[in-house]
C-alpha positions as CSV (number, residue, x, y, z in Angstrom):
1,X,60.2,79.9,-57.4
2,X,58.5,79.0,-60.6
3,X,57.6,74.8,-60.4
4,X,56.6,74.7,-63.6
5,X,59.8,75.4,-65.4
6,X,60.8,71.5,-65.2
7,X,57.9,70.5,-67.0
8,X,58.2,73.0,-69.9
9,X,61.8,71.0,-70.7
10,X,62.8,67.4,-70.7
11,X,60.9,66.3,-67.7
12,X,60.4,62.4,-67.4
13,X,57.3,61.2,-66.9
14,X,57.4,58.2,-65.6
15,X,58.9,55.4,-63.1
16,X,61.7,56.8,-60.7
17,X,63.0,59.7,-63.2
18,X,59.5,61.0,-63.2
19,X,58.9,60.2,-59.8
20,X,61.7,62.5,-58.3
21,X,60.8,65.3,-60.8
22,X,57.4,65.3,-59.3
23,X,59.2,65.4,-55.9
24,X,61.5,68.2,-57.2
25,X,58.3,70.4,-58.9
26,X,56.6,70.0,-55.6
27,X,58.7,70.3,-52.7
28,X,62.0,71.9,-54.6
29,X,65.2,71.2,-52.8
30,X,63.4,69.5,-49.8
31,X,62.3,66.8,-52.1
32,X,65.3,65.6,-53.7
33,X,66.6,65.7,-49.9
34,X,63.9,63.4,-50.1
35,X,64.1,61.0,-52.6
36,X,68.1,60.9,-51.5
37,X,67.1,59.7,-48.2
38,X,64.7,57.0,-49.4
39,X,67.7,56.2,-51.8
40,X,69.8,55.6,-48.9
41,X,66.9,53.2,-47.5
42,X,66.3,51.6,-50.3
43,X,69.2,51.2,-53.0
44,X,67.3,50.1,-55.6
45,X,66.3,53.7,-56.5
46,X,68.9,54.8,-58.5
47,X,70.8,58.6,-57.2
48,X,73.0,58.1,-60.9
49,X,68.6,59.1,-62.1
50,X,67.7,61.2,-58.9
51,X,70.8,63.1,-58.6
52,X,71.6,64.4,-62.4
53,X,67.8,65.1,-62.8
54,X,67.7,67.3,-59.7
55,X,71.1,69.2,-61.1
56,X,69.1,69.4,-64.5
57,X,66.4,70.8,-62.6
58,X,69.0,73.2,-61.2
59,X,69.6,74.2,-64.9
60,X,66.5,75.2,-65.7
61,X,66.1,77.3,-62.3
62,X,63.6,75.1,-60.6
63,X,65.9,75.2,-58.1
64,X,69.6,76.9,-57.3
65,X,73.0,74.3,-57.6
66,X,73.3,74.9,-54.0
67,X,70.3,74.0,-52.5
68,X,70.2,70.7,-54.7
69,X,73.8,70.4,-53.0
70,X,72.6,71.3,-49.3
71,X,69.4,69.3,-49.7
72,X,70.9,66.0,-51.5
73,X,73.7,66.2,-49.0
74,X,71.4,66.3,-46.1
75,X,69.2,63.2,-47.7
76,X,72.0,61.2,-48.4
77,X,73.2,61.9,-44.4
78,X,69.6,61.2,-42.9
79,X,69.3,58.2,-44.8
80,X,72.7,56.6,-44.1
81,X,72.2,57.5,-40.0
82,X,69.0,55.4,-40.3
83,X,71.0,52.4,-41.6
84,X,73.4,53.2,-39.2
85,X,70.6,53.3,-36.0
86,X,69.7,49.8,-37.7
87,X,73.0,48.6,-37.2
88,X,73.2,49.1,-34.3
89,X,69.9,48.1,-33.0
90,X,70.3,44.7,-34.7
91,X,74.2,44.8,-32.7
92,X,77.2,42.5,-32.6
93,X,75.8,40.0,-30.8
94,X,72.8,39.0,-33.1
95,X,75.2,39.3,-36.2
96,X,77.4,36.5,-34.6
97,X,74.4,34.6,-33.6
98,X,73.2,34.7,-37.4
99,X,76.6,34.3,-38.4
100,X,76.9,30.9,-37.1
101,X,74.2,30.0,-38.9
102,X,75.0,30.3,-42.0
103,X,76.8,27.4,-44.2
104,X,80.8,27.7,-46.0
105,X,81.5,31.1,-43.3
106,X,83.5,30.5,-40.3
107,X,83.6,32.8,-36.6
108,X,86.9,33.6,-37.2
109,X,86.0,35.2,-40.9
110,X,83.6,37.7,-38.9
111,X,86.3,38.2,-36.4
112,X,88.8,39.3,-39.0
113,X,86.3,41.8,-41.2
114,X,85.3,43.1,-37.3
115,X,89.2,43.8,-36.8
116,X,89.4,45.3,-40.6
117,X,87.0,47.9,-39.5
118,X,88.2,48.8,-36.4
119,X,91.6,49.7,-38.8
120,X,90.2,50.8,-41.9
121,X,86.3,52.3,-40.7
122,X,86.9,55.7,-41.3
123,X,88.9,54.9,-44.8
124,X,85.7,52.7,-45.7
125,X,83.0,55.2,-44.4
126,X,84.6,57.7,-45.8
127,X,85.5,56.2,-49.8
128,X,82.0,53.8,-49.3
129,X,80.2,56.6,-50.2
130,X,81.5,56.5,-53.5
131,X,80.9,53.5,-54.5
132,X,78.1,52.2,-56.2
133,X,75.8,49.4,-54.3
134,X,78.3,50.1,-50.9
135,X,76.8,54.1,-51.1
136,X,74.2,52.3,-48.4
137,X,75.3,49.3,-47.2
138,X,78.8,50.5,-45.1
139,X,76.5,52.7,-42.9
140,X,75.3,49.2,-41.4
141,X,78.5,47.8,-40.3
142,X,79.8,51.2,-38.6
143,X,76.1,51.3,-36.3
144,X,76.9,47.8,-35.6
145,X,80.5,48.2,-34.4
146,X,79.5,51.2,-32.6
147,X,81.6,54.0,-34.6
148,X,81.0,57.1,-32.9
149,X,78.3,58.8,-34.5
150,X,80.1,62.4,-34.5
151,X,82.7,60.8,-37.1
152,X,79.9,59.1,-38.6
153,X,78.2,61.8,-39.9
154,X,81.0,64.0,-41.0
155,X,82.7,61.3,-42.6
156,X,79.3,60.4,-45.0
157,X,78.4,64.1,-45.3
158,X,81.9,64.7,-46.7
159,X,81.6,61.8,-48.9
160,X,77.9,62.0,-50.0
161,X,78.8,65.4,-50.8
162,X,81.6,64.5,-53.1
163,X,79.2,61.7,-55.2
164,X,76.6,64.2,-55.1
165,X,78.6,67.1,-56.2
166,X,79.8,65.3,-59.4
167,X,76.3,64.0,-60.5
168,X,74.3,66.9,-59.7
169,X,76.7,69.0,-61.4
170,X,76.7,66.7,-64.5
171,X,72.9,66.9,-64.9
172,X,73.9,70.8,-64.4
173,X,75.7,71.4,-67.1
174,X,74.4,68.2,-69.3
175,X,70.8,69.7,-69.7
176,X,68.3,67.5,-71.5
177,X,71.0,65.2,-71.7
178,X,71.0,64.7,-67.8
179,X,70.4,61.1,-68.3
180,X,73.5,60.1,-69.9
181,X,74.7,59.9,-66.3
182,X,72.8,56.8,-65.8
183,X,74.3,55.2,-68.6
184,X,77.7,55.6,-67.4
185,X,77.6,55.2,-63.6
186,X,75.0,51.9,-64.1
187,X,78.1,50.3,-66.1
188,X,80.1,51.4,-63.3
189,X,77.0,50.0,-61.0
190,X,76.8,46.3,-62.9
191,X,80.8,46.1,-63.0
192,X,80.9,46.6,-59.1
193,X,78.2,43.6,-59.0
194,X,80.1,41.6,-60.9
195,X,83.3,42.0,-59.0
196,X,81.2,40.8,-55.5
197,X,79.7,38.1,-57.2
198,X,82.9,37.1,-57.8
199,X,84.4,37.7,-55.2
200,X,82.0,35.5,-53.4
201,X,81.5,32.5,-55.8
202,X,86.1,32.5,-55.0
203,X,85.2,32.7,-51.2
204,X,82.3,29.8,-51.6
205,X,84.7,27.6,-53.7
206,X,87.5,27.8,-51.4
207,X,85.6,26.7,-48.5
208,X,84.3,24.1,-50.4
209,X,87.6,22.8,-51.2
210,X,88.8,23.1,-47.8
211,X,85.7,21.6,-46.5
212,X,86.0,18.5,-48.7
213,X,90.2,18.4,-47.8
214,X,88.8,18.1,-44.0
215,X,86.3,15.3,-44.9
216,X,88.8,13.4,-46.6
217,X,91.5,13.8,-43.9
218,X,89.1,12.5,-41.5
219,X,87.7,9.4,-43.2
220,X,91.6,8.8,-44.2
């Protein structure tokens, strides 16, 4: 396998582009397993840059479409079964202990998301891992509700494969334009934001509300 092929095109050359070409040059398909897995671990590295750069790296023979497939797709499931071993570690118990903690949330609110899961886990698992910002964070929930870890993995190998598919094979047939991926999946990325934040500043409002509708009834 000739390594040098990526730099004689459109290689970045610095931050997290140029950091998972580097990867890519050195290890091939291992290392965008790689930089997948730390993805997984740590969202704010990008896959819409690491995935299209190692299918554009695929283009230019660096490495073959399917082993950028086969190794993303093994990153993005060693990464999300660390999350999920953290889940679970950390467990149900301590989640309701820091639960109650926290201001404007009530037990019962952690009771009903606990009894969403054990409907919808497999759904959420499953389409989580194609959605921006959640890609990571659902694998946390199933360790701590204890999904079994066969389903698990076969439900975020079949997903992760999906997201991967697409945006490897965009950088793939892209070329040097590879990066025009991250343009349109970070819009998709900030409007997901936007929709939490959202959805959060309604939930913090309406207990607010309800809160003050309690104080009042009392001092009435």
């Amino acid at each position: 396998m000739d390594l040098v092929i990526l730099g004689l095109a459109k290689e970045p050359a610095g931050g997290v582009a140029g950091w998972a070409a580097g990867l890519v040059d050195t290890m091939g398909g291992p290392g965008a397993g790689l930089a997948i897995a730390l993805e997984n671990l740590f969202p704010p590295l990008p896959s819409e840059v690491i995935l299209p750069l190692t299918g554009f790296a695929a283009g230019q023979g660096v490495i073959t479409p399917a082993s950028a497939l086969f190794w993303t797709t093994l990153g993005s499931v060693v990464g999300a079964v660390a999350l999920y071993w953290i889940g679970m570690l950390f467990g149900r118990d301590r989640v309701h202990a820091v639960w109650a903690r926290l201001p404007l949330v009530r037990g019962s609110d952690l009771e009903r998301t606990e009894q969403w899961f054990a409907r919808h886990g497999t759904k959420a698992v499953l389409l989580g891992r194609l959605v921006p910002v959640f890609r990571s964070l659902i694998s946390v929930p199933a360790g701590v509700e204890r999904m079994p870890l066969p389903l698990f993995v076969t439900l975020t190998a079949v997903g992760s494969l999906v997201w991967n598919s697409v945006l490897v094979m965009a950088g793939y047939w892209l070329g040097d334009r590879w990066d025009l991926v991250e343009t349109y999946v970070g819009v998709l990325s900030k409007a997901v934001l936007v929709l939490v934040l959202v959805a959060v500043a309604g939930y913090v409002t309406v207990r607010l509300r309800s809160g003050g509708r309690a104080q009042h009834r009392r001092v009435s």
